[in-house]
PyMOL Python script that loads the backbone (N, CA, C, O; Angstrom):
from pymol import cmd

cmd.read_pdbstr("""\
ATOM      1  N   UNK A   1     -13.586   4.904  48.208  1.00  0.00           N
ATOM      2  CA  UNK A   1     -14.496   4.054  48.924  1.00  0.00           C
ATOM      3  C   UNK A   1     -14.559   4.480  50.397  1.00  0.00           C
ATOM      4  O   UNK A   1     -15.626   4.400  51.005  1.00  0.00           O
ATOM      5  N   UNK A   2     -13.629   4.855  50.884  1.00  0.00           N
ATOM      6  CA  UNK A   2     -13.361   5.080  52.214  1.00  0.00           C
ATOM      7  C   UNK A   2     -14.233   6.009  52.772  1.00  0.00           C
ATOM      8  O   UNK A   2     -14.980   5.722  53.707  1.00  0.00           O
ATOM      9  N   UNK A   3     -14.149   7.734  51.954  1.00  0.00           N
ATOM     10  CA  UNK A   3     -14.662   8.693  51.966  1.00  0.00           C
ATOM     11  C   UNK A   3     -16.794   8.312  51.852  1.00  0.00           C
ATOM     12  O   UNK A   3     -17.612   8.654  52.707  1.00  0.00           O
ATOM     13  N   UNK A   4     -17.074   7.610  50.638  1.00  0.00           N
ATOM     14  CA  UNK A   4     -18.202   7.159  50.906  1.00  0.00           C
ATOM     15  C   UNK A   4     -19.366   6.106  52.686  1.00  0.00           C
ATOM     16  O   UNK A   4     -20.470   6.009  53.222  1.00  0.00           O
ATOM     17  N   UNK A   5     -18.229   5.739  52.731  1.00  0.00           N
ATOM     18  CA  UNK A   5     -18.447   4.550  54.464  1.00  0.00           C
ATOM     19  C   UNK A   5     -18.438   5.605  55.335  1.00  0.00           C
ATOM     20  O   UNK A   5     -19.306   5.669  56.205  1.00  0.00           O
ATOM     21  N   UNK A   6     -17.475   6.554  55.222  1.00  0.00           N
ATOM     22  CA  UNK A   6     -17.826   7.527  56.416  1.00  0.00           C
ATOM     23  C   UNK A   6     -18.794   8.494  56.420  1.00  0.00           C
ATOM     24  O   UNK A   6     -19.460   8.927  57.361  1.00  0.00           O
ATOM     25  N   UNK A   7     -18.794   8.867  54.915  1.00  0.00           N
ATOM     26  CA  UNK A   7     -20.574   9.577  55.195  1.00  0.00           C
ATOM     27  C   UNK A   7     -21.648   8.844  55.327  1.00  0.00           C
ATOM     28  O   UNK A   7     -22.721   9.432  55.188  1.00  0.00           O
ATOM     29  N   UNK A   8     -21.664   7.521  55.598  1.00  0.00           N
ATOM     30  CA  UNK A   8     -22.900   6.929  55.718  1.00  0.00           C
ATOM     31  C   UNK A   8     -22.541   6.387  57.343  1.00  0.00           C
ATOM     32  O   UNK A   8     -23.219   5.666  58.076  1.00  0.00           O
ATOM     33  N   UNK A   9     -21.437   6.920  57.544  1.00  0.00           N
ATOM     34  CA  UNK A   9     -21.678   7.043  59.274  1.00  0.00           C
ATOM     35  C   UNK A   9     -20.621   5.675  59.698  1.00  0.00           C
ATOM     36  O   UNK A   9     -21.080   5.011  60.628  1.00  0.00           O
ATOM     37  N   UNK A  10     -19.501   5.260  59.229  1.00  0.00           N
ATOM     38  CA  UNK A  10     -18.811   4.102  59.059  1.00  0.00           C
ATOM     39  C   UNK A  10     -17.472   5.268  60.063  1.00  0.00           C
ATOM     40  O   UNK A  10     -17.228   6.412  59.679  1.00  0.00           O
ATOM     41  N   UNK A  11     -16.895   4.727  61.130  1.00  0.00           N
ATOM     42  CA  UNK A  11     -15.703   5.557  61.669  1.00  0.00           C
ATOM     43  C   UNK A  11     -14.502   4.158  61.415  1.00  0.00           C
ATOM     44  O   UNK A  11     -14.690   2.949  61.551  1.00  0.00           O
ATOM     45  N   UNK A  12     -13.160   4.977  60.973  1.00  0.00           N
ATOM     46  CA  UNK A  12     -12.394   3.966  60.540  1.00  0.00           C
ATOM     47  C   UNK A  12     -11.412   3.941  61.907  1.00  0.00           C
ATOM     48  O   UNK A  12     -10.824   5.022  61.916  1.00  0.00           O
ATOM     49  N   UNK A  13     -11.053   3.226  62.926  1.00  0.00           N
ATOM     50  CA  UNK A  13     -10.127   3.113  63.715  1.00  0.00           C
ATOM     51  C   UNK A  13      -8.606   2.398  63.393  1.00  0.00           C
ATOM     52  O   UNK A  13      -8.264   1.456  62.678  1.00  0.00           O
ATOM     53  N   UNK A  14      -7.999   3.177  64.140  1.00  0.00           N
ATOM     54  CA  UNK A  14      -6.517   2.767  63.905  1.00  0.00           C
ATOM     55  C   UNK A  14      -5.780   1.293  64.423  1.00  0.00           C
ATOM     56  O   UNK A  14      -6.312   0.576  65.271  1.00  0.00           O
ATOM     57  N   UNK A  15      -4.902   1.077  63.983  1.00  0.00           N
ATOM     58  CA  UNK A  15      -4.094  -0.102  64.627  1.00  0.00           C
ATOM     59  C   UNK A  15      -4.109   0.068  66.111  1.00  0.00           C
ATOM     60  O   UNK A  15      -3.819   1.242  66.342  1.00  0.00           O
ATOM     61  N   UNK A  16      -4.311  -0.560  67.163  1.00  0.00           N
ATOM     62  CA  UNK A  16      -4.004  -0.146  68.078  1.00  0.00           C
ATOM     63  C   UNK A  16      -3.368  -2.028  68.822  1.00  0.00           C
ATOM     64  O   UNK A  16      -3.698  -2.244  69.988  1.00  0.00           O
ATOM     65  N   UNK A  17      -2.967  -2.580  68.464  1.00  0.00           N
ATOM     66  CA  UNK A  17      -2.328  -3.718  69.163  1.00  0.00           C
ATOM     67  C   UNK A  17      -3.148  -4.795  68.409  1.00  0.00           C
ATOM     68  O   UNK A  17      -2.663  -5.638  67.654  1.00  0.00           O
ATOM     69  N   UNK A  18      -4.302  -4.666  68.682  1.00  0.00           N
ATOM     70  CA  UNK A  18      -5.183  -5.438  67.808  1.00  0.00           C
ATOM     71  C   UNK A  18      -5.431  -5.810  66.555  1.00  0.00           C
ATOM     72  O   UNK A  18      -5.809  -6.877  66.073  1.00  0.00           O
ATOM     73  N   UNK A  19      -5.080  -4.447  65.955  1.00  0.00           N
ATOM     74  CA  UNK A  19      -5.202  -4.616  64.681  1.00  0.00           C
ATOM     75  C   UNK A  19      -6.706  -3.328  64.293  1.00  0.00           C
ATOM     76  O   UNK A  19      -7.556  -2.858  65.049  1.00  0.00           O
ATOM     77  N   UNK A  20      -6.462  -3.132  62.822  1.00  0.00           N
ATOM     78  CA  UNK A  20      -7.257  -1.612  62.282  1.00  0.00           C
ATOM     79  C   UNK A  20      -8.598  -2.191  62.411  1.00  0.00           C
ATOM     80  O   UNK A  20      -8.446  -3.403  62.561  1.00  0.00           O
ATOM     81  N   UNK A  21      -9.620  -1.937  62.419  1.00  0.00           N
ATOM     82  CA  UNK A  21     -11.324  -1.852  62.719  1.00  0.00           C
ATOM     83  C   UNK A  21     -12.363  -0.777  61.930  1.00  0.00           C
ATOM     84  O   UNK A  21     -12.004  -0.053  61.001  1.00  0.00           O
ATOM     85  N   UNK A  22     -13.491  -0.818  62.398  1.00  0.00           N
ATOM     86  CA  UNK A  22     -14.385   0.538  61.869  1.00  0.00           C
ATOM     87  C   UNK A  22     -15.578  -0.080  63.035  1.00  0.00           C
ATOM     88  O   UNK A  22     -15.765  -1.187  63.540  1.00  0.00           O
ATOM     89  N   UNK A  23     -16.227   1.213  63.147  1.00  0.00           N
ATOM     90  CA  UNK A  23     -17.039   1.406  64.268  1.00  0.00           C
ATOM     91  C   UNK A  23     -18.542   1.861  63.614  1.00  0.00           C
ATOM     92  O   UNK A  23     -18.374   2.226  62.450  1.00  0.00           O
ATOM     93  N   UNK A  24     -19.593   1.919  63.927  1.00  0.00           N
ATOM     94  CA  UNK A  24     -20.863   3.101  63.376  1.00  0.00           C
ATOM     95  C   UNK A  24     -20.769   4.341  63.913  1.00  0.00           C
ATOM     96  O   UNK A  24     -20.505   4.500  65.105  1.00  0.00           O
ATOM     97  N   UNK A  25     -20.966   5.279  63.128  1.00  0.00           N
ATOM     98  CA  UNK A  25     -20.894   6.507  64.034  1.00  0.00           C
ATOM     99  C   UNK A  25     -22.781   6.328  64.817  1.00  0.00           C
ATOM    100  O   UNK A  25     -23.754   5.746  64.338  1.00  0.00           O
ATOM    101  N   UNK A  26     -22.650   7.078  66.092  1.00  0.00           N
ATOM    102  CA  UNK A  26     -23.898   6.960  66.672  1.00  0.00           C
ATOM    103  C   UNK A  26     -24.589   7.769  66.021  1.00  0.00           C
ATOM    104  O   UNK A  26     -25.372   7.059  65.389  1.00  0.00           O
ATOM    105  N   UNK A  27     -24.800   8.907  65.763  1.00  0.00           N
ATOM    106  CA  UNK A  27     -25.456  10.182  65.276  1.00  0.00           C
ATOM    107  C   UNK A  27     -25.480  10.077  63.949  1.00  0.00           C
ATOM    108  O   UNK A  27     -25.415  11.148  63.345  1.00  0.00           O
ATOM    109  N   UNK A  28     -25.574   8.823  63.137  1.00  0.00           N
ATOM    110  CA  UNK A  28     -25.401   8.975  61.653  1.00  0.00           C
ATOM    111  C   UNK A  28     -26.838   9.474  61.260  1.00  0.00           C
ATOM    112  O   UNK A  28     -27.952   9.133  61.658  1.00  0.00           O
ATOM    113  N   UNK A  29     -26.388  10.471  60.272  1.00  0.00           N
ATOM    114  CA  UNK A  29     -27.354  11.032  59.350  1.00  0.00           C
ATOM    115  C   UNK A  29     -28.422   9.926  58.863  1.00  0.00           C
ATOM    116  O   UNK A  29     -28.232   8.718  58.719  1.00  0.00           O
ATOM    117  N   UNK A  30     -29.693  10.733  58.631  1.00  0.00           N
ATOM    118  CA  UNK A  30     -30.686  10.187  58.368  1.00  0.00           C
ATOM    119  C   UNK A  30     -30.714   9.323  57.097  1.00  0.00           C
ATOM    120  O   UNK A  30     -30.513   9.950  56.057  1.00  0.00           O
ATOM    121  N   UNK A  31     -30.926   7.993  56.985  1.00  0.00           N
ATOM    122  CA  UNK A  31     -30.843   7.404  55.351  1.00  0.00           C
ATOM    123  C   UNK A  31     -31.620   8.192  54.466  1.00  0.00           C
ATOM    124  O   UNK A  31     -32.703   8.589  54.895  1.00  0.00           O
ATOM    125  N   UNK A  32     -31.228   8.541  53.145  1.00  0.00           N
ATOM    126  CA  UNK A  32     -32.258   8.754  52.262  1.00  0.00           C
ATOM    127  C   UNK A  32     -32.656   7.740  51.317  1.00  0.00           C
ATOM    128  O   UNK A  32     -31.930   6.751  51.218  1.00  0.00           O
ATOM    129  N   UNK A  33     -33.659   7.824  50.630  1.00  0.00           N
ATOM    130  CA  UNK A  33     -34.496   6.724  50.237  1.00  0.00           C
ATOM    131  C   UNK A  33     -35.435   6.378  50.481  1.00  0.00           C
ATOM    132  O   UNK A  33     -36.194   7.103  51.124  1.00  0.00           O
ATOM    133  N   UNK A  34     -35.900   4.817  49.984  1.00  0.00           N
ATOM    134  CA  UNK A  34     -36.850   4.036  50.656  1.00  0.00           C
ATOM    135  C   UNK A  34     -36.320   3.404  52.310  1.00  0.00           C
ATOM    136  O   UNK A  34     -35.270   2.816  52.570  1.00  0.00           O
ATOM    137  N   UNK A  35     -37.329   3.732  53.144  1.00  0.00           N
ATOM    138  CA  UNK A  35     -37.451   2.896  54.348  1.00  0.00           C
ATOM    139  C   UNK A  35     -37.732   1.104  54.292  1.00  0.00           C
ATOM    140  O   UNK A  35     -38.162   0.594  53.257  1.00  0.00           O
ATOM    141  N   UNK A  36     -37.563   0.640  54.981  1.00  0.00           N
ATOM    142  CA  UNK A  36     -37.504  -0.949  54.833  1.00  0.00           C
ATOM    143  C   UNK A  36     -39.013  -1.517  54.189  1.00  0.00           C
ATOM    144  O   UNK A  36     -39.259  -2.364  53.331  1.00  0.00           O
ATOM    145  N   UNK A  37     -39.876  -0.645  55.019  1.00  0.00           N
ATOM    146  CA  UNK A  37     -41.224  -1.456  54.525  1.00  0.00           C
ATOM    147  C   UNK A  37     -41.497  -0.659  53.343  1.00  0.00           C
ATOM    148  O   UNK A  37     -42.713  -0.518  53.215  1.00  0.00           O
ATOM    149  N   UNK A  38     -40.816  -0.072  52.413  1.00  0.00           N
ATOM    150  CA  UNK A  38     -41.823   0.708  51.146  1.00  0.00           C
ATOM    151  C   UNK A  38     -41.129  -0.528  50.168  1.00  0.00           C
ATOM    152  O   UNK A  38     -41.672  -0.863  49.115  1.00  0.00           O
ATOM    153  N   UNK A  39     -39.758  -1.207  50.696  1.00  0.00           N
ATOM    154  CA  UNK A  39     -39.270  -2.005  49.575  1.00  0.00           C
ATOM    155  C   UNK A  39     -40.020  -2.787  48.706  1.00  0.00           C
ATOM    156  O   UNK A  39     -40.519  -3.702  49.359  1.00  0.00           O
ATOM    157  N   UNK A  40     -40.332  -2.848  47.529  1.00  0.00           N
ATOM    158  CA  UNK A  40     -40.891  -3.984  46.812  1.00  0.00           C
ATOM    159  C   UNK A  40     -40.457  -4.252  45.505  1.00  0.00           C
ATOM    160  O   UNK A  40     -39.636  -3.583  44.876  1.00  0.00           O
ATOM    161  N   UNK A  41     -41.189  -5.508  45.029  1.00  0.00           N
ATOM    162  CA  UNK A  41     -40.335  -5.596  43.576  1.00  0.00           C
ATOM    163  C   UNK A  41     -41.020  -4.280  42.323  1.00  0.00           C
ATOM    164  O   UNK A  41     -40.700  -4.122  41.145  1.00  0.00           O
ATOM    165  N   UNK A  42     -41.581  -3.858  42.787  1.00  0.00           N
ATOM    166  CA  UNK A  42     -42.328  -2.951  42.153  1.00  0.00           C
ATOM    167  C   UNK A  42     -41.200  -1.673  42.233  1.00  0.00           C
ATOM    168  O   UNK A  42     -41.226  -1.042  41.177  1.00  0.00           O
ATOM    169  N   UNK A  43     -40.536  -1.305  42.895  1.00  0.00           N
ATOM    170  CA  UNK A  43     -39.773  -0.063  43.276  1.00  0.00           C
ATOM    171  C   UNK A  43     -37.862  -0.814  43.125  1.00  0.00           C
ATOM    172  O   UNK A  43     -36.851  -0.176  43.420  1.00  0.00           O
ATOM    173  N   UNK A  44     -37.882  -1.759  42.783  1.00  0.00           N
ATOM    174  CA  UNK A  44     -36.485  -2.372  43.379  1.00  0.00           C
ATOM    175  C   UNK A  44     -35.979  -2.041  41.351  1.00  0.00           C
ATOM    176  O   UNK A  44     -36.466  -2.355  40.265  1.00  0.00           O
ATOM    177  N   UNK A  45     -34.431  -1.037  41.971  1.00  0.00           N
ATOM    178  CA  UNK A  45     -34.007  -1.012  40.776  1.00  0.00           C
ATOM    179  C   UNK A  45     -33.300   0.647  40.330  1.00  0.00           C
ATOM    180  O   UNK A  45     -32.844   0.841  39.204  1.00  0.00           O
TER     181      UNK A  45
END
""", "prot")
cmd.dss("prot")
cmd.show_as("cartoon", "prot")
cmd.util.cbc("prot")
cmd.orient("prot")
């Protein structure tokens, strides 16, 4: 699971006093797929 979040641009940070986290990477790769507005029930599936 881990390996999947980070290619979609998910950075996992360490304990640091606070406690472990995850960040977005800025530069994440382009989504593939549908874009938000092509969604419909016609395509969903």
């Amino acid at each position: 699971m881990r390996a999947a979040l980070e290619t979609a641009g998910v950075i996992f940070i360490a304990e640091s006093g606070e406690g472990p986290g995850v960040r977005l990477r800025k530069d994440r790769p382009a989504a593939e797929g549908l874009k938000l507005d092509e969604l419909s029930a016609e395509n969903d599936g």
